[in-house]
PDBQT receptor file of N, H, CA, C and O in Angstrom, charges set to zero:
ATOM      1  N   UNK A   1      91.826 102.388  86.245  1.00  0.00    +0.000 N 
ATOM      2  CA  UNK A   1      91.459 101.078  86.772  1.00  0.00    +0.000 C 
ATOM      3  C   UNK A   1      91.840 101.018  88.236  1.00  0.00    +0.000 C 
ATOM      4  O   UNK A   1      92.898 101.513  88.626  1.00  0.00    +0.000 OA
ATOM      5  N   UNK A   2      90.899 100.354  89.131  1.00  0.00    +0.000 N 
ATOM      6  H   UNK A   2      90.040  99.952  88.814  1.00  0.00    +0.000 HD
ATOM      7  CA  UNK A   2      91.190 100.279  90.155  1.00  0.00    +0.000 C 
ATOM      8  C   UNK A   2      91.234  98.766  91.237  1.00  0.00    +0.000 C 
ATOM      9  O   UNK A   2      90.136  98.219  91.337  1.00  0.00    +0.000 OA
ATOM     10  N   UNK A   3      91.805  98.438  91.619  1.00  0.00    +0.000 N 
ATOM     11  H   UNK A   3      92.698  98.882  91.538  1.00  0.00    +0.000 HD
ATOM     12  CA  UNK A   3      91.685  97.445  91.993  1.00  0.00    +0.000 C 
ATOM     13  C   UNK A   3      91.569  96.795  93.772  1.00  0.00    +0.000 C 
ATOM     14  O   UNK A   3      92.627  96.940  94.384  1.00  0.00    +0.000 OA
ATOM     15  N   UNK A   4      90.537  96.200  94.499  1.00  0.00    +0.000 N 
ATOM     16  H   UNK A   4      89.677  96.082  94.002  1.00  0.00    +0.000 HD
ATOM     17  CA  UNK A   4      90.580  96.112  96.033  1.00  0.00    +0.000 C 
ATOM     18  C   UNK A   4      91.780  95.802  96.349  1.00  0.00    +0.000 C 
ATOM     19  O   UNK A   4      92.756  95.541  95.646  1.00  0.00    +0.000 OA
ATOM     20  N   UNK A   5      91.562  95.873  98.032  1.00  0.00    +0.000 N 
ATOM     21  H   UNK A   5      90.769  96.085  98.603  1.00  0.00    +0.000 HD
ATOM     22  CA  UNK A   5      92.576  95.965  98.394  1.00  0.00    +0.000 C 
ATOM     23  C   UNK A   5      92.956  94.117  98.618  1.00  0.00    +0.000 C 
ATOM     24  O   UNK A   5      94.098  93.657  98.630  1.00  0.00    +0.000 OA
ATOM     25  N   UNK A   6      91.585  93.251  98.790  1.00  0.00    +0.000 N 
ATOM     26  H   UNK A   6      90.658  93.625  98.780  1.00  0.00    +0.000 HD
ATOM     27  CA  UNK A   6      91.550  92.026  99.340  1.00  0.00    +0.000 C 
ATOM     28  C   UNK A   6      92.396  91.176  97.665  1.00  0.00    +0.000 C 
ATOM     29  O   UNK A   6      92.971  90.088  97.671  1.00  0.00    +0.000 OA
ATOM     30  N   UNK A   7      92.186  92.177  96.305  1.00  0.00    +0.000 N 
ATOM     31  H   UNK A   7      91.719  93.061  96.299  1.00  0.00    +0.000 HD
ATOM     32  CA  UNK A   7      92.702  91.208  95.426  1.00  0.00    +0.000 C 
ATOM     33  C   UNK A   7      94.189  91.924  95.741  1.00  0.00    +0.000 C 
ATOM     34  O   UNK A   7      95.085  91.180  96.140  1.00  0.00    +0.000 OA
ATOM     35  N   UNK A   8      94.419  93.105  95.600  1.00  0.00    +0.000 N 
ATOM     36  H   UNK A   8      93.692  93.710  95.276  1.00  0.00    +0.000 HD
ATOM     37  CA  UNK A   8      95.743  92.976  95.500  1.00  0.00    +0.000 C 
ATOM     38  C   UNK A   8      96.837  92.386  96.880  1.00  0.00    +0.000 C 
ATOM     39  O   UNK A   8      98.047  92.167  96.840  1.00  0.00    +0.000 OA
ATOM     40  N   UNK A   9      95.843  92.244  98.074  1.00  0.00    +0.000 N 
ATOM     41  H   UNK A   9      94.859  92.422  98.107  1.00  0.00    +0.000 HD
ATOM     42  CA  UNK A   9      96.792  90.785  99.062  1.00  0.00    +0.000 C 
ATOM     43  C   UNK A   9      97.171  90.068  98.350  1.00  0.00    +0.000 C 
ATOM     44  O   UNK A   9      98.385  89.983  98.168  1.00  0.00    +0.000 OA
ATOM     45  N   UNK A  10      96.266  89.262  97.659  1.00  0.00    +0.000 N 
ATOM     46  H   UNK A  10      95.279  89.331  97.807  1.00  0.00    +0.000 HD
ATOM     47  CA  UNK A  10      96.242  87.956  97.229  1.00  0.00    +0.000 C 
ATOM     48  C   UNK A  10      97.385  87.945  96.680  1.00  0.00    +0.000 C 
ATOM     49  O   UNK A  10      98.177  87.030  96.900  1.00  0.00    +0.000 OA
ATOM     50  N   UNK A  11      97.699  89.097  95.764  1.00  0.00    +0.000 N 
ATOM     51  H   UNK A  11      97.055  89.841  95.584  1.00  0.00    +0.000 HD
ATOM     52  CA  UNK A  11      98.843  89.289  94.731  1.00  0.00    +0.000 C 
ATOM     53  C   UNK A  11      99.761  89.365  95.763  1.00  0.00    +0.000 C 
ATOM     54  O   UNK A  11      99.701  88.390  96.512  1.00  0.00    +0.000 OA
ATOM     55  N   UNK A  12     100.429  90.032  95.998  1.00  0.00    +0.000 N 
ATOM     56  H   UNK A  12     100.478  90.824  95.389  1.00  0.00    +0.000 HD
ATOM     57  CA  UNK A  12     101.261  90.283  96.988  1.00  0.00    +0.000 C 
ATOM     58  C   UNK A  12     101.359  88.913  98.005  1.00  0.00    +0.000 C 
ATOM     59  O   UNK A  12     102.536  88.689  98.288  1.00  0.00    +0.000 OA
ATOM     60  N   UNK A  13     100.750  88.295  98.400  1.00  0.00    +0.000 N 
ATOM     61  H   UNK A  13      99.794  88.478  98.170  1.00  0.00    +0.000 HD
ATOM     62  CA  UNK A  13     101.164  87.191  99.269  1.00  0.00    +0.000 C 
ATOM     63  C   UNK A  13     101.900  86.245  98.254  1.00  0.00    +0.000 C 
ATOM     64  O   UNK A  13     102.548  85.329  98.760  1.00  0.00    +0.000 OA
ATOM     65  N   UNK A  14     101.884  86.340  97.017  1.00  0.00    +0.000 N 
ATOM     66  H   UNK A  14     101.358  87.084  96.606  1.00  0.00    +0.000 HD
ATOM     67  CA  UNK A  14     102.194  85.211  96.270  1.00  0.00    +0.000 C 
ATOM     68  C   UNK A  14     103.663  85.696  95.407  1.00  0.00    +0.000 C 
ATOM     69  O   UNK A  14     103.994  85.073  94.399  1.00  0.00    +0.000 OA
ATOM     70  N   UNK A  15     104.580  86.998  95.980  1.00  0.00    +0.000 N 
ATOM     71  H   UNK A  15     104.311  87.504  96.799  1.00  0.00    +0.000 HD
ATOM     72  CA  UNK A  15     105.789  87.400  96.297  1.00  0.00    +0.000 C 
ATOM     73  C   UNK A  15     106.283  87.010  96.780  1.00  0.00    +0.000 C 
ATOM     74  O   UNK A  15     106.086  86.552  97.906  1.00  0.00    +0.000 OA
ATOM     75  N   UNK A  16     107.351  87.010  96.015  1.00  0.00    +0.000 N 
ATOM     76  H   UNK A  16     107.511  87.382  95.101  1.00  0.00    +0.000 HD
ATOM     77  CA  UNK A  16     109.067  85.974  96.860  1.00  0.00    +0.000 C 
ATOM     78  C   UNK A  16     108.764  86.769  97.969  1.00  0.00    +0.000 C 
ATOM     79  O   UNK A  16     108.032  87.758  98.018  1.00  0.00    +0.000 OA
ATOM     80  N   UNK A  17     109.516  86.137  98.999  1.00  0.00    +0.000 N 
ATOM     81  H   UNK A  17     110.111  85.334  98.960  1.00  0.00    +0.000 HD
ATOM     82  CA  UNK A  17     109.601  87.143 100.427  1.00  0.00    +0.000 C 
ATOM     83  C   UNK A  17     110.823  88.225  99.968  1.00  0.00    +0.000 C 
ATOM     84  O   UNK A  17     110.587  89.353 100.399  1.00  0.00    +0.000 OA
ATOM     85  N   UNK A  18     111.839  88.142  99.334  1.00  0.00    +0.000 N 
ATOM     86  H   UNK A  18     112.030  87.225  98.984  1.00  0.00    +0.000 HD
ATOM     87  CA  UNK A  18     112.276  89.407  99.027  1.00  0.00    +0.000 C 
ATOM     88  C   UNK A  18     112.356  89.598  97.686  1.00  0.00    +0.000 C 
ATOM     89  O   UNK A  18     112.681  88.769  96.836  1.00  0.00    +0.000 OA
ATOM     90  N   UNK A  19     111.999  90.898  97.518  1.00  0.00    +0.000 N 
ATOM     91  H   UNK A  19     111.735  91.571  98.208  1.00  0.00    +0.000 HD
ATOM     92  CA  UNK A  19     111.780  91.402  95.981  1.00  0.00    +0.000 C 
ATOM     93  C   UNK A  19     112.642  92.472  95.659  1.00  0.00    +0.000 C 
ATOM     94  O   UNK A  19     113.317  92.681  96.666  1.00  0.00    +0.000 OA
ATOM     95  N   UNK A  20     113.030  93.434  94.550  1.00  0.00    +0.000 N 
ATOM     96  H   UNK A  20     112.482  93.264  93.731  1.00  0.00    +0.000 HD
ATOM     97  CA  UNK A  20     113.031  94.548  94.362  1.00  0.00    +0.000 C 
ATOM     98  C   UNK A  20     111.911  95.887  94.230  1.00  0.00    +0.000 C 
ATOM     99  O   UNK A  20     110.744  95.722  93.876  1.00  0.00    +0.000 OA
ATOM    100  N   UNK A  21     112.290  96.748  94.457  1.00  0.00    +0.000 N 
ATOM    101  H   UNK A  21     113.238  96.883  94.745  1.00  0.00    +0.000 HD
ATOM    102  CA  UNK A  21     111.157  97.700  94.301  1.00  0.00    +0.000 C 
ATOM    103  C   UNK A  21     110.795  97.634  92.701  1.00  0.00    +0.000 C 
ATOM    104  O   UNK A  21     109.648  97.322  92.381  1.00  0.00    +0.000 OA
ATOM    105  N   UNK A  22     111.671  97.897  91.807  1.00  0.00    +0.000 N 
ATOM    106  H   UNK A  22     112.603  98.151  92.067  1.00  0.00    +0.000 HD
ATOM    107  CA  UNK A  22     111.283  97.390  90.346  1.00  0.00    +0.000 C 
ATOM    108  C   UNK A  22     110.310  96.373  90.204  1.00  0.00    +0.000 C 
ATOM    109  O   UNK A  22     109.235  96.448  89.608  1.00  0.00    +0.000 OA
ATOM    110  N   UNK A  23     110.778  95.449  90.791  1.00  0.00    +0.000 N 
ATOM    111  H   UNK A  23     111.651  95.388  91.275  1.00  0.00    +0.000 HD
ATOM    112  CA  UNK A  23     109.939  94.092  90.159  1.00  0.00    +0.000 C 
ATOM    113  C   UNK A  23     108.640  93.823  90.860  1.00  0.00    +0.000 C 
ATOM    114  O   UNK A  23     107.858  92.952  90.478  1.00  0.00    +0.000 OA
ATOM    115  N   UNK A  24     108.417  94.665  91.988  1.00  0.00    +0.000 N 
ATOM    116  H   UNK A  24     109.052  95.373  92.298  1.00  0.00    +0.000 HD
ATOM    117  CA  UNK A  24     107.113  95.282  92.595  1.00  0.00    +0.000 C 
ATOM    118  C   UNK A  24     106.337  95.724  92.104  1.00  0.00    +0.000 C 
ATOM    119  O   UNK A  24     105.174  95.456  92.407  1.00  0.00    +0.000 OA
ATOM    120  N   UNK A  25     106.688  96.692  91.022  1.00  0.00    +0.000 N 
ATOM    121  H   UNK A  25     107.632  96.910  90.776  1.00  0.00    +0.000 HD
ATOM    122  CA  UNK A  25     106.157  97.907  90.453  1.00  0.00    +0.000 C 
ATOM    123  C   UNK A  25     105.755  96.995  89.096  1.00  0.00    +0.000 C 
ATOM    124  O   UNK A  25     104.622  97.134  88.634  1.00  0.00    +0.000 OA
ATOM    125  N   UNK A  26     106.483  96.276  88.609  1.00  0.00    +0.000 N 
ATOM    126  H   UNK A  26     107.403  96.163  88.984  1.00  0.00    +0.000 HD
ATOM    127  CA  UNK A  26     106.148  95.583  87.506  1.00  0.00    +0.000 C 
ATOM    128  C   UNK A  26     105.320  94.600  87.021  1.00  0.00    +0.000 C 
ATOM    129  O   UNK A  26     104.960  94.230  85.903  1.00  0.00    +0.000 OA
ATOM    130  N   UNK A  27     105.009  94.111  88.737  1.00  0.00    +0.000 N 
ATOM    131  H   UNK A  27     105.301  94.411  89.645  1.00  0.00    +0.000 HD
ATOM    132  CA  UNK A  27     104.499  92.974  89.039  1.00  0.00    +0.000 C 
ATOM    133  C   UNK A  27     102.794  93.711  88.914  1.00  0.00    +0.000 C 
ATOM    134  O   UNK A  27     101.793  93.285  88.340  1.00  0.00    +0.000 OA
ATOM    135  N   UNK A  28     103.016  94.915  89.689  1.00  0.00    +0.000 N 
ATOM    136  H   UNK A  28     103.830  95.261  90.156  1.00  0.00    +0.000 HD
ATOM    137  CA  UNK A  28     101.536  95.528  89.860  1.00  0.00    +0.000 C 
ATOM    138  C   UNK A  28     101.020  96.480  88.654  1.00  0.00    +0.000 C 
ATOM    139  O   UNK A  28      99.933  97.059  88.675  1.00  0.00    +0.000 OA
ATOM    140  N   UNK A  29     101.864  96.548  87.711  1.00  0.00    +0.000 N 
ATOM    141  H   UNK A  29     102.746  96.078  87.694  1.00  0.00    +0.000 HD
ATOM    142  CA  UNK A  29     101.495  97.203  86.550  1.00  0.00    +0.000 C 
ATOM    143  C   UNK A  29     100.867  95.871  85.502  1.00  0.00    +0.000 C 
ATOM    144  O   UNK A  29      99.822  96.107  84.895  1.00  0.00    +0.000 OA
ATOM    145  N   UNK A  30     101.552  94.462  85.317  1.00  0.00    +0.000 N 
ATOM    146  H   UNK A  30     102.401  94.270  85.809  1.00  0.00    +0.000 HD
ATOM    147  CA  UNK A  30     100.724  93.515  85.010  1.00  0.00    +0.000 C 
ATOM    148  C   UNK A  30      99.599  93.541  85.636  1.00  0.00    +0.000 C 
ATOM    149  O   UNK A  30      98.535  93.952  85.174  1.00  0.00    +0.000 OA
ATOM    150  N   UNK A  31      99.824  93.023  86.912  1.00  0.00    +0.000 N 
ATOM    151  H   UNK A  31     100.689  92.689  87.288  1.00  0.00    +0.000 HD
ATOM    152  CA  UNK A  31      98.275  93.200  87.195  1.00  0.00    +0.000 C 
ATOM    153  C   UNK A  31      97.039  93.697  86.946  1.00  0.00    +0.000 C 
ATOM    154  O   UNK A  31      95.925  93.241  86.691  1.00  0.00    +0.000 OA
ATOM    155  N   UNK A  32      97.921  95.554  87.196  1.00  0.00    +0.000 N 
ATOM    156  H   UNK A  32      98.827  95.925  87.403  1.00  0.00    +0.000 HD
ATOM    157  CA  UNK A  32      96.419  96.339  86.824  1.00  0.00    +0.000 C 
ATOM    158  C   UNK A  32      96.286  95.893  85.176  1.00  0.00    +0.000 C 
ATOM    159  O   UNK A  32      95.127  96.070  84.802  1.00  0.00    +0.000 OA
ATOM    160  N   UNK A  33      97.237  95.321  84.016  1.00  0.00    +0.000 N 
ATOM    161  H   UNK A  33      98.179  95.177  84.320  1.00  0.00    +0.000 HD
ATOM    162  CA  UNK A  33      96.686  95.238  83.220  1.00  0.00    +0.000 C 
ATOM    163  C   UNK A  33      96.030  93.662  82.658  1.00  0.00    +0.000 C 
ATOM    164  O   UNK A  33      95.477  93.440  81.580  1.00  0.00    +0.000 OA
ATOM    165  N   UNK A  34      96.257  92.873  83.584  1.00  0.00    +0.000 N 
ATOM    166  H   UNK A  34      96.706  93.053  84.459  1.00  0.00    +0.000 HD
ATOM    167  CA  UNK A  34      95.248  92.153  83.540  1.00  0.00    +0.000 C 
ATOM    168  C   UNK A  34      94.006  92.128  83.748  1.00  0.00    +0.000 C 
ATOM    169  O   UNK A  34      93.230  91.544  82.991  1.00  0.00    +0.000 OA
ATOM    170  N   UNK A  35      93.578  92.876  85.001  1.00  0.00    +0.000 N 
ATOM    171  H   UNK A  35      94.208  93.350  85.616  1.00  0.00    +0.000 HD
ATOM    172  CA  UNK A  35      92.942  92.965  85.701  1.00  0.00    +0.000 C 
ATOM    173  C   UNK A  35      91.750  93.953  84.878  1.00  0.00    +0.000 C 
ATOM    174  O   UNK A  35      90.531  93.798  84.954  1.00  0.00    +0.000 OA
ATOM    175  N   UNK A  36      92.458  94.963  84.109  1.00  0.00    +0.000 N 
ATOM    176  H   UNK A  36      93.448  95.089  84.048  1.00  0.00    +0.000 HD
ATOM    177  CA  UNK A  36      91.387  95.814  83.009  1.00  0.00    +0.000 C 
ATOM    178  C   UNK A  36      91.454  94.700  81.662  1.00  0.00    +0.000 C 
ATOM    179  O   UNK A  36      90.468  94.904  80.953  1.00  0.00    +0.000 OA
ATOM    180  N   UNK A  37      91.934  94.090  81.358  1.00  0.00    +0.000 N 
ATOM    181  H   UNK A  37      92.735  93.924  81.934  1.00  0.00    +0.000 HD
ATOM    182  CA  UNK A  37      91.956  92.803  80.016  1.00  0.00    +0.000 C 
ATOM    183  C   UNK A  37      90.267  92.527  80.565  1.00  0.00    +0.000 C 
ATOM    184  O   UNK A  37      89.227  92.695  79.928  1.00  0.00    +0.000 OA
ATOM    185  N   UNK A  38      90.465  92.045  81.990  1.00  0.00    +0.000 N 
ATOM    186  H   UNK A  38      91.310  91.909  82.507  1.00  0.00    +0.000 HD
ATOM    187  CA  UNK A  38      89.294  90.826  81.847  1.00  0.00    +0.000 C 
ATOM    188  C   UNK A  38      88.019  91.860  81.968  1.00  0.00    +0.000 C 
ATOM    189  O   UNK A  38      87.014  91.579  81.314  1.00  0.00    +0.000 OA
ATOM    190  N   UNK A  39      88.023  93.039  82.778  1.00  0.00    +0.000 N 
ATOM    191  H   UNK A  39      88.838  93.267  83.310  1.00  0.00    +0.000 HD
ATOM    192  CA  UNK A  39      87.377  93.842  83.133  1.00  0.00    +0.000 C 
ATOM    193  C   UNK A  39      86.361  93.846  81.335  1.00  0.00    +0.000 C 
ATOM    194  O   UNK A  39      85.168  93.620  81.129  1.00  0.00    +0.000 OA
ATOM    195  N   UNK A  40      87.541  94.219  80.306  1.00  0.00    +0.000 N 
ATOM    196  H   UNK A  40      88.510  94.402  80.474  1.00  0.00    +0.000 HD
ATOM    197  CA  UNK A  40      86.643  94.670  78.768  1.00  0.00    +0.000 C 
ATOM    198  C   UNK A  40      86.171  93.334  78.254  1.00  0.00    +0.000 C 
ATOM    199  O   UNK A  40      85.256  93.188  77.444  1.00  0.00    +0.000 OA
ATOM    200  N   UNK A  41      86.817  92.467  78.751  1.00  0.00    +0.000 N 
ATOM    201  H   UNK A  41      87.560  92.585  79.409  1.00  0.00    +0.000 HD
ATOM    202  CA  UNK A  41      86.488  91.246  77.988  1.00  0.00    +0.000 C 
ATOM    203  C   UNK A  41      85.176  90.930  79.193  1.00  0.00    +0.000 C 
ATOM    204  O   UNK A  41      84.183  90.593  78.548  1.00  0.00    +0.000 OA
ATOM    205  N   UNK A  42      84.973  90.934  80.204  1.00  0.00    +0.000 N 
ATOM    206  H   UNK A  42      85.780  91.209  80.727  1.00  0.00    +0.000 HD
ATOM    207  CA  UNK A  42      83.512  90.596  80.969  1.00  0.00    +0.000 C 
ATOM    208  C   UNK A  42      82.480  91.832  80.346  1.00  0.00    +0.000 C 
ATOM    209  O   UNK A  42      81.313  91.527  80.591  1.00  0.00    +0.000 OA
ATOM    210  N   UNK A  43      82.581  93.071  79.649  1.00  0.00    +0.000 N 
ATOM    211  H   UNK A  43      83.529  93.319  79.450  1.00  0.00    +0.000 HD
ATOM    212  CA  UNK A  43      81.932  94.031  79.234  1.00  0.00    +0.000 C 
ATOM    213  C   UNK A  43      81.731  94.157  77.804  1.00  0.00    +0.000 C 
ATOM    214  O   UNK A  43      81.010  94.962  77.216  1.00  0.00    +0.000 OA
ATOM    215  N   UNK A  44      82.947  92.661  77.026  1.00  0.00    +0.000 N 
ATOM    216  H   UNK A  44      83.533  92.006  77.504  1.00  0.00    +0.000 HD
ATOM    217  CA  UNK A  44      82.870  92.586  76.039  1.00  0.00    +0.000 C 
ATOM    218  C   UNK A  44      83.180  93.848  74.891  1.00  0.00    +0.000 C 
ATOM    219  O   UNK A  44      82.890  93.979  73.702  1.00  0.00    +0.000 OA
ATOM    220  N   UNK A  45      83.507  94.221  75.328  1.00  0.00    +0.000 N 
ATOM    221  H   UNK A  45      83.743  94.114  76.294  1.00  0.00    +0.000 HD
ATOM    222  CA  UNK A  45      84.649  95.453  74.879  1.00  0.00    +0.000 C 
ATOM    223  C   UNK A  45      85.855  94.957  74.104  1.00  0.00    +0.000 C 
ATOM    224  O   UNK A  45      86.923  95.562  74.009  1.00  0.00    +0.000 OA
ATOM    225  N   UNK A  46      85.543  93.718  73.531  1.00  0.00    +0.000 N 
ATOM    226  H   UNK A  46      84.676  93.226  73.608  1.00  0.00    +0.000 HD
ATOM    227  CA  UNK A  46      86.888  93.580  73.037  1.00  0.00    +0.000 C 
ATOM    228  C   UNK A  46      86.908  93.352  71.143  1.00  0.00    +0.000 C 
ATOM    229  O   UNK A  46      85.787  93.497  70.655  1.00  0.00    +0.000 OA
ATOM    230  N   UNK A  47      87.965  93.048  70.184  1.00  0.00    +0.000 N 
ATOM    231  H   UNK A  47      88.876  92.931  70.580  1.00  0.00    +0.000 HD
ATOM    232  CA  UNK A  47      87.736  92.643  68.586  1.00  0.00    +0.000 C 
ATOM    233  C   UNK A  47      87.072  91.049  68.401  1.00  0.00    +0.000 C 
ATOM    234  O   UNK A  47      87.048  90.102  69.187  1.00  0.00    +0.000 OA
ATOM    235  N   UNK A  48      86.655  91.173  67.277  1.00  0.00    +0.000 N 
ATOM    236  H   UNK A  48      86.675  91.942  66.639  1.00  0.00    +0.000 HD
ATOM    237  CA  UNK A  48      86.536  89.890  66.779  1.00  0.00    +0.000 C 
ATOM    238  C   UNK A  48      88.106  89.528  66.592  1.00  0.00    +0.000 C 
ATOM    239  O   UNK A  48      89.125  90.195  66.772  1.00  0.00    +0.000 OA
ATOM    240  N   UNK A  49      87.828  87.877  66.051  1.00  0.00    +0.000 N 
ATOM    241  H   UNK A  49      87.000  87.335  65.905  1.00  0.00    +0.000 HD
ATOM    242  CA  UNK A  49      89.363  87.377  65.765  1.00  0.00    +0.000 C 
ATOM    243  C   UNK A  49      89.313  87.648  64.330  1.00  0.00    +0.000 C 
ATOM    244  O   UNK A  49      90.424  87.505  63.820  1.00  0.00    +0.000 OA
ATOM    245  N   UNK A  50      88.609  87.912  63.698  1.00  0.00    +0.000 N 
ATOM    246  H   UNK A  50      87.706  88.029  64.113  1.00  0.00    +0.000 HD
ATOM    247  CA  UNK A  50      88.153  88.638  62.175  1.00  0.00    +0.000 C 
ATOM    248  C   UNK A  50      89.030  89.461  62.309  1.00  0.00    +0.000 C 
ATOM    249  O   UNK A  50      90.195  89.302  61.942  1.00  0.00    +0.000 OA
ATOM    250  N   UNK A  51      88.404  90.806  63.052  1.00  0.00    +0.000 N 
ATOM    251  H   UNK A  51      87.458  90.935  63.350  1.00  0.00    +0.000 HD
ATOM    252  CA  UNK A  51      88.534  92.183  62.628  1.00  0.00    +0.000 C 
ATOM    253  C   UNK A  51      90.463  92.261  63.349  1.00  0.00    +0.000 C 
ATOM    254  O   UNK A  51      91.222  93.126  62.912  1.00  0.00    +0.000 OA
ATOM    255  N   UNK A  52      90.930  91.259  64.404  1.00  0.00    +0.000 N 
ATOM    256  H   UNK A  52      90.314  90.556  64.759  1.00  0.00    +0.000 HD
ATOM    257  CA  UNK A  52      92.230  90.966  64.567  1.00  0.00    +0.000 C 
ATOM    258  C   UNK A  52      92.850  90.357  63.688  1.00  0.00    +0.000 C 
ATOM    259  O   UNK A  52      94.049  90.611  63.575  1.00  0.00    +0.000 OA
ATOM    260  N   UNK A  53      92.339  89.540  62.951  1.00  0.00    +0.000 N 
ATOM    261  H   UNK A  53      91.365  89.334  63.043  1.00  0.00    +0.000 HD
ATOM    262  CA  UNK A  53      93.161  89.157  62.116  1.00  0.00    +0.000 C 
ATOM    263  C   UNK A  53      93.711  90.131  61.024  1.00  0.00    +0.000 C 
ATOM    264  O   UNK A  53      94.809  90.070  60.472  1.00  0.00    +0.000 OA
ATOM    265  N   UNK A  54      92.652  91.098  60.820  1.00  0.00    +0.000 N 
ATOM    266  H   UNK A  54      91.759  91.147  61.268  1.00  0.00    +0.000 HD
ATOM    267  CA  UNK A  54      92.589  92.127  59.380  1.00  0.00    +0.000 C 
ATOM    268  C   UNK A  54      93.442  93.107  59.845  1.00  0.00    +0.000 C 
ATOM    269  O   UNK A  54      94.008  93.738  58.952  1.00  0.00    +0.000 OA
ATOM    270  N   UNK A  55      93.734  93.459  61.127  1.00  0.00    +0.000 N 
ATOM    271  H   UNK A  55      93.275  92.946  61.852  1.00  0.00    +0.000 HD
ATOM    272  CA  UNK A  55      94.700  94.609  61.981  1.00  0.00    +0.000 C 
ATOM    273  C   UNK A  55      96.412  94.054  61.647  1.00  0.00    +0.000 C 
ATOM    274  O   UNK A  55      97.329  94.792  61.287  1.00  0.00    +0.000 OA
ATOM    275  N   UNK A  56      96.483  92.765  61.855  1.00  0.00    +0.000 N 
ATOM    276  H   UNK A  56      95.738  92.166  62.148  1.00  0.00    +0.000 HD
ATOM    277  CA  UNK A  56      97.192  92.253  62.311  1.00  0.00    +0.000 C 
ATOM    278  C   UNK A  56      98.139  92.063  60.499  1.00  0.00    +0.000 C 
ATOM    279  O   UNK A  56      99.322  91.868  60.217  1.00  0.00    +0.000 OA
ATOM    280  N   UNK A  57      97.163  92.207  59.836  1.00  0.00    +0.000 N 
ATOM    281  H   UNK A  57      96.202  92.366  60.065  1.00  0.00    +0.000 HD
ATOM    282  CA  UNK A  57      98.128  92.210  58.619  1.00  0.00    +0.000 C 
ATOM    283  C   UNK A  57      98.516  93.441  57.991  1.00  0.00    +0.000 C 
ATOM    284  O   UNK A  57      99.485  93.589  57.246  1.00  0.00    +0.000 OA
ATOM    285  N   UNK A  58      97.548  94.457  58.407  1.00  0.00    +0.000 N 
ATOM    286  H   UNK A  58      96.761  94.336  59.012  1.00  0.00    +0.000 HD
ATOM    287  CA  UNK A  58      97.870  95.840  57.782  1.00  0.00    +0.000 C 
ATOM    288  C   UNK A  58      98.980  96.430  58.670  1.00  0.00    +0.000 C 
ATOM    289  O   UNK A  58      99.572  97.458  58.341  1.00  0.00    +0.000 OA
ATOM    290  N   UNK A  59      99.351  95.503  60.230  1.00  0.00    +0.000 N 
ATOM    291  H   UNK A  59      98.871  94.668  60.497  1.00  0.00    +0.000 HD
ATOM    292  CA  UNK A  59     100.810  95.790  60.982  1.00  0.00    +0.000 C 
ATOM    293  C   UNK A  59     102.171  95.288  59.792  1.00  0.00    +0.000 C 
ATOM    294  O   UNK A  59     103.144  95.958  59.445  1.00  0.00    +0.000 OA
ATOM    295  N   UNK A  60     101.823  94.043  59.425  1.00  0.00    +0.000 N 
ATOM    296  H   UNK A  60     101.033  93.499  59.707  1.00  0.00    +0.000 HD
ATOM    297  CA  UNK A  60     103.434  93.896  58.653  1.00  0.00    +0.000 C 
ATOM    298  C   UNK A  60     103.109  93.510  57.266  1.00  0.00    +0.000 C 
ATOM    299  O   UNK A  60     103.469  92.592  56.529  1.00  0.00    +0.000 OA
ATOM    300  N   UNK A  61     102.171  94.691  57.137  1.00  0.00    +0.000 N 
ATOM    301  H   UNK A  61     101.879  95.437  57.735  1.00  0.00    +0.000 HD
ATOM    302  CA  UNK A  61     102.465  95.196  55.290  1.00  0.00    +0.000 C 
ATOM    303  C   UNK A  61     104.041  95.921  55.315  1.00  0.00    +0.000 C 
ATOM    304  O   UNK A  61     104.535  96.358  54.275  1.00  0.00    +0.000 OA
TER     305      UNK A  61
């Protein structure tokens, strides 16, 4: 996933003025995974709430 450079300003301007390098890194790893969330969900790449629901119980059998 890749993301411009004009969205990830945006991100970055909206950083405390001082951060850690951790919480940099963490901040931009959400991102990129938001940023691919909406990507499958605009391509529709994503489950029904069906076929989630049916996942979701064979987790805490």
């Amino acid at each position: 996933m890749t993301i411009t450079k004009e969205k990830l300003q945006k991100q970055i301007d909206e950083f405390p003025d001082e951060i850690s390098i951790d919480e940099v890194i963490e901040r931009l790893i959400m991102i990129e995974k938001i940023e691919t969330r909406i990507q499958e969900s605009e391509n529709n790449e994503t489950i029904s709430e069906e076929n989630l629901k049916t996942e979701m119980e064979q987790w805490f059998k």
